[in-house]
Structure formats: C-alpha cells, structure tokens
C-alpha positions in Angstrom: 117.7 88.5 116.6 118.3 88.2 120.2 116.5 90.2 122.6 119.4 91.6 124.6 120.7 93.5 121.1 117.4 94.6 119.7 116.9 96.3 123.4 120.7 97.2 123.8 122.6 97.8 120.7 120.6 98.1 117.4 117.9 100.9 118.2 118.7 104.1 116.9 117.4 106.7 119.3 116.3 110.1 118.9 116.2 112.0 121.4 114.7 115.9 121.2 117.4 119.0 121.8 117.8 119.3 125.8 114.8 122.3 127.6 115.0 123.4 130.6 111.6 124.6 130.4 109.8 121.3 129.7 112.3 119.3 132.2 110.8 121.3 134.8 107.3 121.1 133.9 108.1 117.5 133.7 109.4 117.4 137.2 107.1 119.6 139.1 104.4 116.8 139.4 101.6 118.9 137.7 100.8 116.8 134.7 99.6 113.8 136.8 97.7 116.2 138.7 95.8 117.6 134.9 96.1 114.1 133.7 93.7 113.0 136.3 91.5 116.2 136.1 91.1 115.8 132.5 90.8 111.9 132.3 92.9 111.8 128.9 95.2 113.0 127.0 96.1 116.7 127.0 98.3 119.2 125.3 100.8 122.2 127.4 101.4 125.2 125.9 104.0 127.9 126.4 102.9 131.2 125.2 106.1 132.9 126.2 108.6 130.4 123.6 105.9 132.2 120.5 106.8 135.8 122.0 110.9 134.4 121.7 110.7 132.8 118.3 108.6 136.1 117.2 111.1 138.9 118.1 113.7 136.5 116.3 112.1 136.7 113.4 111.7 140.8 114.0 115.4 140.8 115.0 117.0 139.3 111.7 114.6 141.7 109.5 115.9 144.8 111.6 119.5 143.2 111.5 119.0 142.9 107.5 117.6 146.3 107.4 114.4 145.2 105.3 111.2 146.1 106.5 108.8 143.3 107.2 105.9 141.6 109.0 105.4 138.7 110.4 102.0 136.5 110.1 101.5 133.7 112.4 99.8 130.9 110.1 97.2 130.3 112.2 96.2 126.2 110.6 99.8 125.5 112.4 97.4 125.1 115.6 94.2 125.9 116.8 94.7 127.4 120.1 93.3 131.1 121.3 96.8 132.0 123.0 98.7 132.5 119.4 96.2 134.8 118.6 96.4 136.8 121.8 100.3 137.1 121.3 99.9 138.2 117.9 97.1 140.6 119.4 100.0 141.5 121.9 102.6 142.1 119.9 100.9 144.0 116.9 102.2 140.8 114.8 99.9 139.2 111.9 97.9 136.2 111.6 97.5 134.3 108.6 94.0 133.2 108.1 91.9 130.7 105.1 88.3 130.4 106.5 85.5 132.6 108.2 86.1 130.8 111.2 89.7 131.5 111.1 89.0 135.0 110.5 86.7 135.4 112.9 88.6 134.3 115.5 91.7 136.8 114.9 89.4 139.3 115.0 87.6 138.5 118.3 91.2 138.0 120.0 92.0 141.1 119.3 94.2 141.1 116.3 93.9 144.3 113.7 92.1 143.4 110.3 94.9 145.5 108.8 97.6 142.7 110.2 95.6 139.7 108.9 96.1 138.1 105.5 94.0 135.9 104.0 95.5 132.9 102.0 94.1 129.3 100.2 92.7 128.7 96.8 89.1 129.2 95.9 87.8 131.6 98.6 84.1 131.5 99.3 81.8 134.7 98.8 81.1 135.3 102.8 84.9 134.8 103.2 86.3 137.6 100.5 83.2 139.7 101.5 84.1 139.9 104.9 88.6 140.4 104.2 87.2 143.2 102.3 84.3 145.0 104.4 87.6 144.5 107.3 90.7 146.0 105.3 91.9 142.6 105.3 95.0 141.5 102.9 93.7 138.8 100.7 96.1 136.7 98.5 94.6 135.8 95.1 95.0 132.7 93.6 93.4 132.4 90.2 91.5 134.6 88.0 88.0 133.5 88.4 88.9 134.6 92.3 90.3 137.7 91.0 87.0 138.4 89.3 84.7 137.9 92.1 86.8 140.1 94.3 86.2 143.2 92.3 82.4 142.6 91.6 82.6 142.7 95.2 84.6 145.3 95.6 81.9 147.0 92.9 79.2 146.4 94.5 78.4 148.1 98.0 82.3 148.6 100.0 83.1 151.6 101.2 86.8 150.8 100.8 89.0 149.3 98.2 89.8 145.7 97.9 93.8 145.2 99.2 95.5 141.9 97.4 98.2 140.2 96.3 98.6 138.3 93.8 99.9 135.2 94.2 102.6 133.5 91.9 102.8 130.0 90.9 106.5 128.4 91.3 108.1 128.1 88.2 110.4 125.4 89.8 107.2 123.3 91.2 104.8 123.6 87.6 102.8 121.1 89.2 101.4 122.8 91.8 97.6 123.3 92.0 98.2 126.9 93.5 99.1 130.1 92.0 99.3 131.8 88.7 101.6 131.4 85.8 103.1 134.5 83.5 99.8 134.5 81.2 97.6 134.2 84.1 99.7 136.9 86.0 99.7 139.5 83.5 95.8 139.2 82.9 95.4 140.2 86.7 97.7 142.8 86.6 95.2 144.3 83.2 92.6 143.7 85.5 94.1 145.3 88.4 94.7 148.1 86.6 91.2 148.1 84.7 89.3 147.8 88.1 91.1 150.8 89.6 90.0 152.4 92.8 88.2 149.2 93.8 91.1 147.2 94.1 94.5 148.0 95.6 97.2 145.5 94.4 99.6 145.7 96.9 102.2 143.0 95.7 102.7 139.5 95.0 103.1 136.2 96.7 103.8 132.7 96.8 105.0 129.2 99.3 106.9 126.4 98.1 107.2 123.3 99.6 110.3 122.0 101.4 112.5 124.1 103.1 115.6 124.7 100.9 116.4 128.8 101.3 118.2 129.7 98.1 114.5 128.5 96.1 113.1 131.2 98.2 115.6 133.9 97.6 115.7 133.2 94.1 111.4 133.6 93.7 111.5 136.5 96.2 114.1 138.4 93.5 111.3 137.2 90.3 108.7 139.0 92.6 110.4 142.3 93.2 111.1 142.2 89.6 107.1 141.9 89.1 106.9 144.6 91.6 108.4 147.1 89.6 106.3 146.4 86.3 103.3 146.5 88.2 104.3 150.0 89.6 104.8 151.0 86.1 101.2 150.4 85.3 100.2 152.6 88.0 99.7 149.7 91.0 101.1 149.9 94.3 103.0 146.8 94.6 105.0 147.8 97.1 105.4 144.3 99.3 105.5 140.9 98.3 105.4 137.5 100.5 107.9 134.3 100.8 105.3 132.4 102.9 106.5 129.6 105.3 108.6 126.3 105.1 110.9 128.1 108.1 112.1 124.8 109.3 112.3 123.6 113.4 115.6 122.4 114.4 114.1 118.9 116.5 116.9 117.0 117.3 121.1 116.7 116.7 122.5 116.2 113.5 124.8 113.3 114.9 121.0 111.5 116.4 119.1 112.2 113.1 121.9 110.7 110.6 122.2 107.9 112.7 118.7 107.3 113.2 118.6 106.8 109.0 121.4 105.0 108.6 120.3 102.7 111.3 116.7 102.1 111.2 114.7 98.5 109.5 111.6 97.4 109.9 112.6 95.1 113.0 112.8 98.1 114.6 109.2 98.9 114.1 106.0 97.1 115.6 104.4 94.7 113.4 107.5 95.4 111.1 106.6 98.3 109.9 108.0 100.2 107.3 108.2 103.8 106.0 110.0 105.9 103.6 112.4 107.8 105.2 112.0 110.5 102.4 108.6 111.0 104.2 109.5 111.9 107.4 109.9 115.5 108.5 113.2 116.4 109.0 113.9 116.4 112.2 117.3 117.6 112.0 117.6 121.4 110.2 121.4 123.0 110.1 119.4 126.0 109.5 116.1 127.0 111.3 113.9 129.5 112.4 114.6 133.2 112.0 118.4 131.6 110.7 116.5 130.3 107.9 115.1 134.0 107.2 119.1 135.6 107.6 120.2 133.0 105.3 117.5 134.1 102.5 118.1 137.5 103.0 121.7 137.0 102.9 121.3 135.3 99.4 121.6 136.9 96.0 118.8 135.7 94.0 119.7 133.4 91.0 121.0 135.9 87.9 120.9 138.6 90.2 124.2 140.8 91.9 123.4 141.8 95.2 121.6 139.8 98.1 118.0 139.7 98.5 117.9 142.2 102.0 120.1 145.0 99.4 117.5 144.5 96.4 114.3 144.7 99.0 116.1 147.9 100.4 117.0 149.6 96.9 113.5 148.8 95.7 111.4 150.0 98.7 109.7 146.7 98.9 108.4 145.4 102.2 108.8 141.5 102.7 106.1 139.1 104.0 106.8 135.8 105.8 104.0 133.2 107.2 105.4 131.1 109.7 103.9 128.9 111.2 105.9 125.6 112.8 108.8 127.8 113.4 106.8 130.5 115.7 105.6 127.1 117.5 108.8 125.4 118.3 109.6 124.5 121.7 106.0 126.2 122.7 104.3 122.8 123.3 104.2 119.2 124.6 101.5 116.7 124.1 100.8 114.4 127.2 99.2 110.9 127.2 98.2 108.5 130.4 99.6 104.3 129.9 96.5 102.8 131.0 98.1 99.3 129.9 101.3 97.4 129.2 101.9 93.9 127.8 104.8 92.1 126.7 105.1 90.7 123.5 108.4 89.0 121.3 111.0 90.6 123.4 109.4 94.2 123.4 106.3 95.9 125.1 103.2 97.0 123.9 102.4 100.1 125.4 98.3 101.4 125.1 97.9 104.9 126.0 94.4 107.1 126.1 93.7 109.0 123.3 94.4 108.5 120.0 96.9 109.0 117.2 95.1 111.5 115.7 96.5 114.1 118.4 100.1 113.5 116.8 99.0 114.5 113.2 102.5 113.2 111.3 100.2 109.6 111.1 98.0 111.4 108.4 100.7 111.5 106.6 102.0 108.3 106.8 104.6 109.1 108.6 105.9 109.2 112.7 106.1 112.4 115.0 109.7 110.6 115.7 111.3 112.7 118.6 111.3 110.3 121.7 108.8 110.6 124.1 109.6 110.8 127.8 108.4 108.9 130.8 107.3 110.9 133.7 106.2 109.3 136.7 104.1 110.8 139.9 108.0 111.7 140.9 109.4 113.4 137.8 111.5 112.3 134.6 111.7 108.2 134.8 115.5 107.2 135.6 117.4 103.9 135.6 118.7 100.6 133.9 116.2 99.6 132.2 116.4 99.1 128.4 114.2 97.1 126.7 112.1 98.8 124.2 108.2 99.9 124.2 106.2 100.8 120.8 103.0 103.0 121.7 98.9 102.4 120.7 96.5 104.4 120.9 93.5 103.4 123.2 90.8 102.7 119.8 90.1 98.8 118.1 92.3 99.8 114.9 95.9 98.0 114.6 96.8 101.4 112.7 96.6 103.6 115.7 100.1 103.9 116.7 101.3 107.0 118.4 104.8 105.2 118.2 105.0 102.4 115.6 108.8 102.7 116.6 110.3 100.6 119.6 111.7 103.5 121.7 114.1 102.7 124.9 112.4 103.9 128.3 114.5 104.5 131.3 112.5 102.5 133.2 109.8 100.1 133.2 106.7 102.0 132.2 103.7 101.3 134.6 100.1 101.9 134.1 99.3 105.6 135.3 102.2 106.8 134.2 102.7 109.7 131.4 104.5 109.6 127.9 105.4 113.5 126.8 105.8 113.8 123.1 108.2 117.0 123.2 107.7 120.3 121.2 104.4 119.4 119.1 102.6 122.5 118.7 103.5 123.0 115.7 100.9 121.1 113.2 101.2 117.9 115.6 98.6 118.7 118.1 95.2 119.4 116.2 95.3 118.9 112.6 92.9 115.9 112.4 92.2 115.5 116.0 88.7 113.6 116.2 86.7 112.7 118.7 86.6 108.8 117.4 85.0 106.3 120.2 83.0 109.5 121.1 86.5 110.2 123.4 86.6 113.9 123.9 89.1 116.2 121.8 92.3 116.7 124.0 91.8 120.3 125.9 95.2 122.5 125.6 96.5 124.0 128.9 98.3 126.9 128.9 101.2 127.3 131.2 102.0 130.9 131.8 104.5 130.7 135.0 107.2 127.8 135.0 109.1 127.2 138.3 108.6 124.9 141.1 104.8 125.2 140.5 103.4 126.0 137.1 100.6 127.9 137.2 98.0 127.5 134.4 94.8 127.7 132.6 92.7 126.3 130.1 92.6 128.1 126.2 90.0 130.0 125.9 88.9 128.1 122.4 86.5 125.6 123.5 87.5 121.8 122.8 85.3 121.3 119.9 
C-alpha cells in the first residue's frame, strides 16, 4: 500500500466530541509548565464536570418524580476530589474495601450515604459498614450469615443490607443470588430480626442496554413487596451502573468499524472490535437513567418511574464512568520519534498502564491531541504516528493505532488522551521500571490561566 493513502485516505479517525474546557487548558501553555515539574506523565482533573453530570442525574429522578440517590462508584478512579464532591453535595459513594471505606469517610462523606458492594467481604470490612450505619450489599449466603453473627455479637445498631439479585438473563454470573438462594435470606432476614434491617434488593449487569435494566428493576419491586409482607423494610432497591459515556459521533465511530484492518495498526495488530468500549452511545449519562425510567418493565403496564412511585420504593444507581465524563485528560511527554515503513513511531514517558483499556485487550481509541509549548498542534501534515510507552516490552502501546497528527510531532511535545477519568487513568497503574505512578492535578479555575493543585491522595 502506498504511503501517500495509508497517511491520506484509508485511516479511519476518531476524534473525541468538541470541549471548550479542555481546548483551553490545552491552549493556556500550563501543561508543559506541569509536564516539566512532574518529569512524566500526569493526569488533569476537572472537579466542576462531576458536580454537572451529578445534578443530571438528580435532575431526571426529580423530572421522573422517583426518589433516589446517587453513589459515585468510587473503583471508577482513585482520586480524593470525587469524594470531596460527593462530601459536597450530600451524594453517595460506592465503596468494596477498608481502604475505600476509609477514605469516604475521612473526606467527609456520611456513613449513612455509603454503600458497600463486591462478593465475599472480609470480617474487618462488614465490621466496620456496620459499627458506621453503612449500607452493605450482600452477595451470597455464607456473607449473609457472617453479617448477622456480627450484627449478634457486640453493635449497638442493626445491620442495614440489601440483598443482592443474581440476573436471571446473565445465569453465568459469579455474583448474586438466584430465587432459592434469595428466599433463604429473606427467612433469615426475617429470623435475625432487630439485628438486621433489610432494606431492599440489588443487582448490575453488564453492558449497557436500558430496557434489561427496567425489566430487573420491575422483578425487584416485585421482591420488595413480598419481603414487606414478611415484616422487612424493603423499601429501596438498586440498578447499579453501566450508565454509558457518549465519546465520540455516531457518523466517526461507525466509520471507524467499518474501516479499520490490521494495516492500520503497528506491527499489524489486531483486535476484536466486539471488545472495544463503545465509544459512540445514542443514549448516555443521566439520558440513559430517563430512558429506564421511562420504560415499562417486561410483563408489566406502566413504566418503571409510575411503579417506583405507586410502590413507595426509593431507586439506587452507582455510576461511575458516567459521573467522570468529560472531568479528565491524561497527559504524556514524546521524549522520541523515529520513522519506520511509511509511519512514525512515537515513544512517550510513562507507560500504558495509565490508559487501563490495554488490560483488557483493547485500545482507549479516542484520538489523542498534540499540544505544543504554543497550544493545539495545526497544519498540513498527515502522515500517521502509533504511540509506545517508555518500558523494554513491544506490548506497551498507548496507541497500537496509527493516528493522523496535525503536525509533525517533536520531542518535548505532549499527547492528551481526552476525557479518561473514567476507569482509564488508574486501574492498573504500576510503578514498572521503578517510574513513579502519574500524580493527578486538579484544575479548579479554567481561563487564560488555570489555576491548580495536586489531589490530596498521595501517588502511591
């Protein structure tokens, strides 16, 4: 293939949706000036795109008329400013470890607005979720039983749960409880009385199709009102996450399937394109939430936001992604280029492991942008650049993909991988080559000069 139309004509592109935001961040010159403090690669943060995507979420609950809470899932990303928003905002915070935990608490959020999810819960974790008033999901029996020994033995308050549900439509799943299970905790429930206060159910499927979740959040009110009927409280249940973020146009991510082959990759690689996050989502966000209120669950006559309302039951979401999107950027220095079969091989510090998609084996595919010491990169120039990461292993790739920079890209110059906060920046970040873990800086005033600050979570 010539070189002229691998650079030119045959690259599908995918550019990220236009913000103003980051352009100007981009554009104000302080990212060289942190690039050079830091010596590596950092991630931005803007706390004030969480507070939007929050009070969207609030706004299509109070628009439904269903009451509801909100929980930030805290494993979405590490950083201490999410949980001083939450703290904020009086919002919740999703938590699966003492550490977790811990942290919510010491930032300020309320026990009362912290739920405490994942299989198998250790002793000092449930210990703890009770002795605080915490919510705690429950996930098997055996977990079921340990939290009301616990709740037996030496609390001065009673245990608050949920129990959580395992799909019917994904069997498979290794979390969750299925009818037999579920209607031995509820006997137990009932049997353990004042040390436990069941207070609903739960559950999270994978993907992010809405009428699966409409349809299980109808099943759970349903379980609501037997349980009541025993005598438990169950007056709430939650839908978990899978909110998807809206990345990039519909007419750039279709194309980008149709037109993407190995060629187009370094080394030819290939990946399944059924394994790549989709980057495109006709419904997002707190639109995703309207649309599953707005559903009427399978066998069911009204929508889901009418039965929540007729049955006084409170709904639960965790999102996590989708309370992130558009509140980060992740930011790596080229510290060398070289030219190889009609295409350049970019090397930038850091690793891979700071854009987190690679554990899957995948690609964080929005393009990144080249910024130099004078803003956004402009001009002519065409020919396509995959990126590596700065360690001896041909598998760290930030960009296995041949992107098109606007310009040549030179060393010292920055690559911005747009709106990775959520579950991009820190999932398996490690500090491989003993390189230190990139430091997140928070940006709290935009304008002509940003002003910022480092999160207070220590790099570690």
């Amino acid at each position: 293939m010539a070189v002229t139309d691998l650079a030119t004509t045959n690259l599908p592109a995918l550019p990220a949706h236009p913000d103003a935001d980051t352009d100007r961040i981009l554009d104000s010159g302080v990212l060289h000036e942190l690039s050079y403090a830091f010596g590596g690669p950092f991630h931005f943060l803007l706390p004030h795109r969480f507070d939007t995507n929050l009070t969207a979420f609030r706004t299509a609950l109070v628009d439904a008329g269903v009451e509801g809470r909100v929980y930030y899932a805290k494993k979405a990303n590490k950083a201490a400013v999410w949980m001083e928003r939450c703290a904020a905002h009086q919002a919740g915070v999703d938590v699966a470890s003492v550490g977790e935990l811990r942290e919510a608490l010491g930032h300020g959020v309320r026990s009362e607005n912290i739920v405490v999810t994942g299989p198998a819960k250790s002793d000092e974790l449930l210990r703890l979720a009770v002795l605080q008033g915490c919510l705690i999901t429950i996930d098997a029996l055996d977990e079921l039983d340990l939290l009301i020994t616990l709740a037996l033995t030496g609390t001065v308050r009673p245990a608050r749960l949920l129990l959580r549900r395992l799909p019917p439509a994904q069997p498979h799943s290794r979390f969750g409880m299925n009818d037999t299970e579920t209607e031995s905790a509820l006997d137990r429930c009932v049997r353990a009385g004042d040390a436990v206060r069941m207070e609903g159910f739960s559950f999270h499927l994978s993907g992010y199709a809405t009428q699966p979740r409409a349809d299980l959040a109808g099943e759970l009110v349903d379980l609501c009102l037997k349980a009541r009927v025993l005598g438990l409280q169950a007056d709430r249940i939650s839908i978990g996450g899978g909110f998807a973020v809206d990345y990039s146009s519909a007419d750039h991510w279709h194309t980008f399937l149709a037109g993407q082959r190995p060629e187009h990759y370094h080394a030819r690689k290939t990946f399944d394109s059924g394994d790549f996050y989709p980057y495109h989502s006709p419904v997002a966000g707190a639109d995703a939430l309207r649309a599953i209120l707005d559903t009427v669950p399978e066998g069911g006559q009204d929508t889901l936001a009418a039965r929540l309302q007729d049955t006084g039951t409170l709904l639960m979401m965790e999102p996590g992604r989708a309370l992130l999107a558009g509140a980060g950027s992740s930011v790596f220095c080229i510290q060398g280029v070289k030219e190889r079969d009609g295409y350049r091989i970019v090397t930038a510090d850091g690793t891979s492991l700071s854009l987190s998609e690679q554990w899957f084996n995948s690609e964080y595919l929005p393009d990144p942008q080249l910024v130099t010491p004078d803003g956004r990169a402009t001009g002519g120039e065409t020919r396509p650049a995959c990126v590596g990461g700065a360690s001896c292993l041909e598998s760290d790739m930030l960009t296995w993909r041949k992107v098109l920079l606007p310009a040549r890209p030179r060393v010292g110059d920055l690559l911005v991988y747009p709106n990775t906060a959520g579950y991009q920046m820190d999932s398996n970040e490690s500090p491989f080559h003993d390189l230190p873990l990139p430091p997140k800086v928070v940006l709290d005033r935009l304008g002509d000069r940003p002003r910022w600050r480092l999160d207070r979570r220590p790099a570690c």
